[in-house]
Structures are given as C-alpha cells and as structure tokens.
DRENDOFI-459842 format. One line per 8 residues: their letters; for each residue z, x, y of C-alpha. Coordinates in nm, 3 decimals, always signed. Each point is the difference from the previous one (the first is absolute). Example, Ala and Ser with C-alpha at 12.3 -4.5 7.8 and 13.67 -1.06 7.14 Angstrom:
2
as) +0.780,+1.230,-0.450  -0.066,+0.137,+0.344 $
This chain:
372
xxxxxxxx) +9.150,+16.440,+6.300  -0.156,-0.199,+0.325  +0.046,+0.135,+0.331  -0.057,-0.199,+0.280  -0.260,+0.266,+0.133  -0.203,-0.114,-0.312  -0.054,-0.364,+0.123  -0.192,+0.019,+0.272 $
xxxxxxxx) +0.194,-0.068,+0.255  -0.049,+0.117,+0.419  +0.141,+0.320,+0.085  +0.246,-0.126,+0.256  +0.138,-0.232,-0.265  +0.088,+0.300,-0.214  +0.136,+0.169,+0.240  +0.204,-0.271,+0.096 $
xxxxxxxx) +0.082,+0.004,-0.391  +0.082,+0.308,+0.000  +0.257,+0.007,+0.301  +0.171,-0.292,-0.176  +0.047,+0.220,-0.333  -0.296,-0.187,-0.213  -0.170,+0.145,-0.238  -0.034,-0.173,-0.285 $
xxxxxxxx) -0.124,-0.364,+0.014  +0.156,-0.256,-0.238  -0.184,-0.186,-0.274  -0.063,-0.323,+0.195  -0.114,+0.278,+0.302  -0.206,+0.177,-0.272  -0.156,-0.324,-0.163  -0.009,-0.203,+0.363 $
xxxxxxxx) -0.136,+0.243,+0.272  -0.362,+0.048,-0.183  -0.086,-0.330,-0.042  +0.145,-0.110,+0.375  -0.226,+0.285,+0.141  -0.311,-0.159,-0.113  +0.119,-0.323,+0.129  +0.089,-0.182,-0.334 $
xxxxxxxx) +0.245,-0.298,-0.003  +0.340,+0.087,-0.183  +0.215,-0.146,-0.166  +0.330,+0.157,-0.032  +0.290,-0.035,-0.258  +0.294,+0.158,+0.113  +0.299,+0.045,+0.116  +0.193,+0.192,+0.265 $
xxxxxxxx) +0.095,+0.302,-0.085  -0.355,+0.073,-0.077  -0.204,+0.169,+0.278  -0.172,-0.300,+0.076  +0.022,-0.028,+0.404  -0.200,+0.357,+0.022  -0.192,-0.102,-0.308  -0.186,-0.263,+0.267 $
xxxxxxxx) +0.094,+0.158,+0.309  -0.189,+0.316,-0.046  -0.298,-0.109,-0.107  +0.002,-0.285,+0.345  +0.099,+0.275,+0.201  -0.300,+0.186,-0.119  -0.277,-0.274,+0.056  +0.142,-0.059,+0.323 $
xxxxxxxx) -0.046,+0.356,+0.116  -0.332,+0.024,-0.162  -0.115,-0.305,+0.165  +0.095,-0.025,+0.355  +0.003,-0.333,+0.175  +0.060,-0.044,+0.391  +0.350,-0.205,+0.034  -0.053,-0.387,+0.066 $
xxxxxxxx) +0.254,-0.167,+0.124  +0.253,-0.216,-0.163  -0.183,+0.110,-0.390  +0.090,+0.234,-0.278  -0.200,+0.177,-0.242  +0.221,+0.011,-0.258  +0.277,-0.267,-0.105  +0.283,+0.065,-0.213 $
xxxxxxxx) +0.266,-0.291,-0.072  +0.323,+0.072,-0.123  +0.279,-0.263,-0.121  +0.317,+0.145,+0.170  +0.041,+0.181,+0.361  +0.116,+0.287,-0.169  -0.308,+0.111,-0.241  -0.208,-0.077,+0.326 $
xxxxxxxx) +0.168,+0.224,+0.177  -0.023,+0.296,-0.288  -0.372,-0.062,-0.031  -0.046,+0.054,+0.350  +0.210,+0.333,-0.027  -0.224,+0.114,-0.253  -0.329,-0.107,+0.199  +0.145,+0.186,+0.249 $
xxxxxxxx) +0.115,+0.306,-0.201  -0.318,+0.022,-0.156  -0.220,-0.040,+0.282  +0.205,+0.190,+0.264  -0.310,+0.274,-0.019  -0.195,-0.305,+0.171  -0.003,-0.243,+0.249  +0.060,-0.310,-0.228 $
xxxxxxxx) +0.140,-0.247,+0.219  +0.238,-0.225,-0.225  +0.194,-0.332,+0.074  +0.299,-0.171,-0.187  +0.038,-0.341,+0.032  +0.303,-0.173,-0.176  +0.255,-0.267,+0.122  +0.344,+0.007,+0.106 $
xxxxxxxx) -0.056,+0.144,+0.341  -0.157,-0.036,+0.348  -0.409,-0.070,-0.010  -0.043,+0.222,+0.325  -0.050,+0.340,-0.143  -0.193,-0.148,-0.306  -0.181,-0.167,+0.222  -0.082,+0.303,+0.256 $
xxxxxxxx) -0.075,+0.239,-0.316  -0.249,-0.221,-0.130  -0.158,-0.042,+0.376  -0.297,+0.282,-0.007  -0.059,-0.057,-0.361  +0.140,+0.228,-0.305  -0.106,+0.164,-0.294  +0.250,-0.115,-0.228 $
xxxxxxxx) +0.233,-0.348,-0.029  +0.290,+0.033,-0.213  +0.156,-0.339,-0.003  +0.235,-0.288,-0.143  -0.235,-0.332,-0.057  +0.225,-0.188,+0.216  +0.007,+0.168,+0.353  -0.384,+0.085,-0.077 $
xxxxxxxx) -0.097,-0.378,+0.028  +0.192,-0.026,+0.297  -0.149,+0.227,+0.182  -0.316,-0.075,-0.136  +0.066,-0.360,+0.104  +0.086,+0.073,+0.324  -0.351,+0.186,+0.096  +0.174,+0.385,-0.011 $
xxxxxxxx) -0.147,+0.117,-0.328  -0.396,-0.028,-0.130  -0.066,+0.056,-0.372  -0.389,-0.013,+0.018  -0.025,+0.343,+0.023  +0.197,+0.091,-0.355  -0.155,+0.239,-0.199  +0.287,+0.073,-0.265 $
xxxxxxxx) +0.271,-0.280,-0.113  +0.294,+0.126,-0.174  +0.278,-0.218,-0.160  +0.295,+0.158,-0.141  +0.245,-0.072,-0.228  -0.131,-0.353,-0.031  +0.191,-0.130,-0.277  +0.312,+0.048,+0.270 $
xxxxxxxx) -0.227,-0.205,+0.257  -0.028,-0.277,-0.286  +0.419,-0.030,-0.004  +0.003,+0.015,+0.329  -0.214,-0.263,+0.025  -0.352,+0.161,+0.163  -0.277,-0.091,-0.147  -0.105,-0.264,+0.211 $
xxxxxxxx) +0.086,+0.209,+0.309  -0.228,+0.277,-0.205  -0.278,-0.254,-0.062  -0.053,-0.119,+0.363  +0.024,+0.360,+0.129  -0.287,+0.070,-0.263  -0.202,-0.295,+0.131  -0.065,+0.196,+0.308 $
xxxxxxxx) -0.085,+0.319,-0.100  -0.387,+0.152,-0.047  -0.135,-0.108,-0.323  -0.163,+0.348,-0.049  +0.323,+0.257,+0.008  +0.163,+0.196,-0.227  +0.317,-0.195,-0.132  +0.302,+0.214,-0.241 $
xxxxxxxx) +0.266,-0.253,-0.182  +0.327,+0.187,-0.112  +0.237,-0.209,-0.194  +0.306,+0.093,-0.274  -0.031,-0.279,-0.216  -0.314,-0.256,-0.030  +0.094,-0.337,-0.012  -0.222,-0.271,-0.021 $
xxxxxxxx) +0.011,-0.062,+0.340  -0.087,+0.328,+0.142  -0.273,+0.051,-0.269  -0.119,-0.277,+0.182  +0.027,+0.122,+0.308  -0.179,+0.391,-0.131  -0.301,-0.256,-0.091  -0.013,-0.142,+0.286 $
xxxxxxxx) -0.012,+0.320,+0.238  -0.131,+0.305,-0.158  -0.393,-0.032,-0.132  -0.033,+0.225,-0.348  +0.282,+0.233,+0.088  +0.108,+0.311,-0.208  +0.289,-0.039,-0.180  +0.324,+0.254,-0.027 $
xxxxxxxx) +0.279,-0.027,-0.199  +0.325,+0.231,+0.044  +0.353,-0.003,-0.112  +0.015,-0.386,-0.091  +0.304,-0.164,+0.141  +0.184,+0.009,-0.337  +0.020,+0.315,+0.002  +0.355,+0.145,+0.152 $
xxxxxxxx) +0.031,+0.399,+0.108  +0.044,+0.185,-0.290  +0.308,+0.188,+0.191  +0.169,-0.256,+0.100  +0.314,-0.074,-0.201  +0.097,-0.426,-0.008  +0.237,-0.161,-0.145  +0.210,-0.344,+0.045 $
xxxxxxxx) +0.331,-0.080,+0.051  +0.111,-0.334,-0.094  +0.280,-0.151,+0.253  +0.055,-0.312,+0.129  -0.078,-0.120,+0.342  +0.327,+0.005,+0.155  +0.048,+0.329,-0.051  -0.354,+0.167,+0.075 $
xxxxxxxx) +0.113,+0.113,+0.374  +0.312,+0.200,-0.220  -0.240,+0.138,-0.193  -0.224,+0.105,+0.262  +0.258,+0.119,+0.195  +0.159,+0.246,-0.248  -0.368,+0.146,-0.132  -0.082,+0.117,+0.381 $
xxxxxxxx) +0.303,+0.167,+0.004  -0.082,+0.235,-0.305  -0.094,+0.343,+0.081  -0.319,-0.004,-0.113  -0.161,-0.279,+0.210  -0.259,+0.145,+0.263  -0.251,-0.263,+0.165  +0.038,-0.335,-0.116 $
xxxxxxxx) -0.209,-0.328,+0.036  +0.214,-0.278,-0.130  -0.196,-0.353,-0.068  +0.119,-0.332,+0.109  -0.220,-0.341,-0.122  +0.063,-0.165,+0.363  +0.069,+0.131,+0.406  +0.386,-0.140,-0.004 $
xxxxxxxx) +0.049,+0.169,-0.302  -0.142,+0.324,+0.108  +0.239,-0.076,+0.352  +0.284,-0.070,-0.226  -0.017,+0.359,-0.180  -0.018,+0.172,+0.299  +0.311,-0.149,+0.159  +0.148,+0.046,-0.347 $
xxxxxxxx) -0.063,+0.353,-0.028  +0.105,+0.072,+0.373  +0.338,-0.164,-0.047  +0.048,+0.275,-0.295  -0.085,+0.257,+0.248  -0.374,+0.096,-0.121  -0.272,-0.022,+0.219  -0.325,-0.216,-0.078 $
xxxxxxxx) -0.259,-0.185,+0.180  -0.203,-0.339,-0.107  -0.360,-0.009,+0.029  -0.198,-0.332,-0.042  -0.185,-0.290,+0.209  +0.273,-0.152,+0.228  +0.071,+0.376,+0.136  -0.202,+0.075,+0.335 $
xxxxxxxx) -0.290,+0.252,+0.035  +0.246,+0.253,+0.138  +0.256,-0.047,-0.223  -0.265,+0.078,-0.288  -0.126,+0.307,+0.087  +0.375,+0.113,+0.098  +0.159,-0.058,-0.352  -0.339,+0.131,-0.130 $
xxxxxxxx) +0.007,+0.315,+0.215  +0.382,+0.037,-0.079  -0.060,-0.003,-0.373  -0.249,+0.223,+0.007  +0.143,+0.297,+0.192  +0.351,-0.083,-0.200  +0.206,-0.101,+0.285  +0.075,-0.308,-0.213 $
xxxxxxxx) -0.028,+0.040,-0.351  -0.003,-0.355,-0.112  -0.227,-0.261,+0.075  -0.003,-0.365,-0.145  -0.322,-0.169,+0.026  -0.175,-0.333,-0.179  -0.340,+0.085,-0.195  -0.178,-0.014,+0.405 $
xxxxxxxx) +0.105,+0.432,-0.063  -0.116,-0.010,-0.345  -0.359,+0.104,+0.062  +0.065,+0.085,+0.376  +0.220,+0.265,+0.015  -0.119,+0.349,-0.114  +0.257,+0.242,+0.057  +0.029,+0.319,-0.188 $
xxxxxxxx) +0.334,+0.098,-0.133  +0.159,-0.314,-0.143  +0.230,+0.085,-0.285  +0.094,-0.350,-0.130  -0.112,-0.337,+0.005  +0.233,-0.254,-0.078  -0.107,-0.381,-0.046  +0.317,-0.193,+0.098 $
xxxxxxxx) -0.211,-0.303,-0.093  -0.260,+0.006,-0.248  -0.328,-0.152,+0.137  -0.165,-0.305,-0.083  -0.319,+0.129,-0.090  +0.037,+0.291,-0.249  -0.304,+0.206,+0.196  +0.240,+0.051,+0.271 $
xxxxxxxx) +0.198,+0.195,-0.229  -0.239,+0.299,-0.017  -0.101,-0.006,+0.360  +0.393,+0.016,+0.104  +0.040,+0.269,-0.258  -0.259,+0.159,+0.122  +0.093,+0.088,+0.315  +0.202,+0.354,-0.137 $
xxxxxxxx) -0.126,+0.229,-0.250  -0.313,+0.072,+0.231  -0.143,+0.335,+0.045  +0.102,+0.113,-0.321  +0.375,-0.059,+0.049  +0.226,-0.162,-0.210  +0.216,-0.302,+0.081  +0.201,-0.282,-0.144 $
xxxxxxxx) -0.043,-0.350,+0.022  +0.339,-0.208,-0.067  -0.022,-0.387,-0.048  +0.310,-0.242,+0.025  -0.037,-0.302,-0.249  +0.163,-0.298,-0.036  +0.015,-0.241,-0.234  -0.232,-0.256,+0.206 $
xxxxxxxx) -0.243,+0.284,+0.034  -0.090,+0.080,-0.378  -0.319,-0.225,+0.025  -0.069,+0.255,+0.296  +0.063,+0.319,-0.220  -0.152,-0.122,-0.300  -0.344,-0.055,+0.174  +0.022,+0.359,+0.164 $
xxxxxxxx) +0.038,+0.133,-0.374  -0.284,-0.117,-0.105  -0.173,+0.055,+0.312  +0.055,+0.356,-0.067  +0.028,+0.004,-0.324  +0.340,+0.132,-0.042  +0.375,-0.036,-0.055  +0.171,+0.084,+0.305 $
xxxx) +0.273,+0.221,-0.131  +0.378,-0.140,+0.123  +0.159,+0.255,+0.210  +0.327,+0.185,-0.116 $
C-alpha cells in the first residue's frame, strides 16, 4: 500500500500530513501527485468525496516551495477556480492545512461580500488564488488582480461551473493567463461542453479516472418513498423525529422551497437551517458552522451544498425533491457515508417526479428499493 512518504513529496508537507492524521494517499492522490510533480497537465475524473483538493494541492504546494519567487504585487502563482463560495473556501483550508509548515501566502476570492479585504489580501501579491469566476473578473477588471504571472490553473468541479453557467466567465479568465503554465481540469461528469473546454486548456494532459459518478457509496443504504406533494413536509416532519436520525442534509429543488421547510420544521418544534444563494455570506458559514459542530442538526439546502459542503458525520440524506439532473443524485448522496461510515439516503417521490427517479435508476444502474 502507498504512503505518502513514497511520493516524493517536501518534508514540511509530510509533516504537515502527518499532524493532520494522513497517511495514506487516495487513488486519485496515488495516480495524480506523480505526474503533477513533473509538471504534466491532468485531467481529472472525479468526484468529491475523493481526495482530490490534496491530490493537486500537494503537489502546487511543493513546486512552490521548491521554486521560490519574490512576491509581485497584485499576481498569483497559482490559480484555482471553484463554482460555489463554499468549495473555495475548503480548498483554501486545505492549502492552508497543508502548507502551514510554510509560508504559502493564499487568497480567496468569491462574491457575496465586501471587496476591501479581497482586495488588501491580494495587495503584495500571493502564492495561491482560490476563487469564484465571477468576483475574479471583477477584481481583475477593476486593476486589483494580475494573472500574467500564473504558473498553475486549476478548475474544479467544472461540470458544476457549466450549470451554473461559467464557462464563458472561465474562458475570458483563461485568455489572460501565461500560455506556458501548468493547467489541472477536475470535472464529475464530461459533457460535451466541458470536453470542450479540457481541449481547449490543458496541452497533452495525463488522464485519471476514479470512482465514476455512477457509482453511489457502497454503505450507504437508499431507498424511495412515494407520497404526494401535499404531504411531503408530514412526511419529513415525522422521519426527523425518529430516534435514529443523527445529522441530516435534506434537499430542496429551489431557495423558497428550502425557506419553506425550515419554517415548516420550526413550527413543529425541530430546529433546521437553509443554506443556498439568496442567504448572506454570514449567514452561510453560520448554518454551515452550526451543522457541523451539531448545534443544529438539520440543514435544508438546494444542490449550491451538494458538492460544497464536506462535513463529516452526516447520518442521512434525504431528497425532499428529486433533482432535475439525475448526477445530482449521487453528489447529494454523497455527502454521508464518507470516511468509511455508513449512512442513509431517503428520497420523497411524487408522482410528477417519476421521470426524475427513473433517470437516476438508470443513472446508477439500480432499483431504488421503496422504504418500509
């Protein structure tokens, strides 16, 4: 079995490994990190869940202590884009986790709140950008960030930047960057489109393929239960209540729906939170931080927290709408079972949402089994 001490990775990186409990990398660490040391082009297939943020971040880290650069101002040697505020923010925790044995100065960049700080961070020049497309351009627009000086682009999740409507944010970003750098393209699913886009911004890149995204955790136990609309909320209601229920994500298809829950739930005297795109900054990272030390076991979110949230513990996931695209499915799903826990995933199906089931079936290549 692969260590991480086996891949050639700095010292300090190790140790910073090691202080975080690593030991043994995962197999999109164990197939990505060689090839990204000797400065390949990669092209990833996977999903969260994976190992994938260290699978990159490591081997940048290591390049950018092995190479030393005096700081310019306003420029970044490394750019990672993200599609939602919240995987920003987790890559830059692990940038920083991982590199807290050096001086790696990293900035994240994502909309939503004030430009000062952004702005001020990026002043002296960084190391590392981890940013949302959007915010990028503005600042980039507005004279406060260079991106001549790139050495590494990184785009993540980028079949969730092609639903959220990206790529042409993506492409003009691209325009601007070095033609000689080092670019890594991580995507779920590759749809035409974002093929596309691969071709377009990696030159003969290495290819790695892990857990494909029809693939659902192996210890996670789903099933459906059929019920019409009206009565979802009763439904809801009475499965939080059972004994058994520990950490839930529950998954609404729009923002007033995910709003509605909440104030449905709190009226039968449980206590959620909503997370999606009309909430503030603030109130974000508050419901976040709440559901992830337990202080709020419930938290209703639109597919935004599908491949943003990664919190450890969740019991059940429960899909009080089925999404419209059947890959959702397994990233919602997959956010418990992780770390070799089991969990449950629990989806509520009415009869305008077969079309919905049926394609996550096949997507996965299974009967979902109805629950008792």
């Amino acid at each position: 079995m692969t260590e991480f001490s086996e891949l050639g990775l700095a010292a300090p990186l190790l140790k910073a490994l090691t202080a975080a409990g690593y030991t043994t990398p995962t197999p999109i660490q164990t197939q990505a990190i060689p090839h990204l040391l000797k400065g390949h082009d990669l092209l990833g297939i996977a999903q969260t869940g994976t190992g994938k943020t260290a699978a990159f971040a490591l081997p940048i880290l290591h390049r950018l202590m092995g190479n030393p650069r005096p700081y310019e101002r306003k420029t970044t040697r490394c750019l990672v884009l993200a599609p939602t505020r919240e995987l920003a923010a987790q890559i830059a925790e692990s940038f920083r986790t991982y590199g807290r044995q050096t001086s790696v100065r990293v900035a994240l960049i994502f909309g939503g709140v004030p430009k000062g700080r952004q702005i001020t961070s990026l002043a002296n020049g960084v190391d590392v950008i981890v940013a949302t497309p959007g915010r990028l351009l503005d600042l980039f627009g507005e004279g406060h960030v260079r991106l001549d000086r790139t050495e590494v682009l990184v785009l993540d999740e980028a079949d969730h930047m092609l639903d959220l409507g990206f790529v042409i944010p993506i492409k003009r970003i691209a325009r601007e960057l070095p033609a000689v750098r080092q670019s890594l393209f991580f995507s779920a699913t590759m749809p035409k489109e974002i093929a596309g886009l691969a071709d377009q911004l990696l030159k003969d890149p290495v290819r790695v393929s892990v857990t494909p995204v029809a693939t659902t955790a192996e210890r996670i136990d789903q099933s459906v239960v059929f019920v019409n609309q009206s009565e979802k909320r009763a439904v809801l209601t009475r499965m939080l209540r059972a004994p058994d229920m520990g950490r839930t994500l529950v998954f609404a298809r729009t923002k007033h729906g995910a709003d509605r829950i909440v104030q449905h739930l709190a009226a039968a005297g449980l206590s959620a939170n909503a997370i999606h795109g009309n909430k503030s900054q603030g109130q974000r990272e508050r419901a976040l931080a709440d559901f992830k030390k337990g202080a709020v076991p419930v938290l209703v979110a639109t597919d935004i927290a599908a491949r943003g949230i990664d919190v450890d513990g969740v019991t059940h996931v429960i899909n009080f709408d089925l999404p419209d695209v059947p890959e959702a499915y397994v990233h919602r799903i997959g956010r418990t079972a992780r770390a070799g826990a089991a969990g449950r995933a629990i989806s509520l199906c009415d009869d305008g949402e077969r079309a919905q089931l049926r394609g996550i079936e096949k997507l996965i290549r299974a009967r979902l089994p109805i629950a008792a």
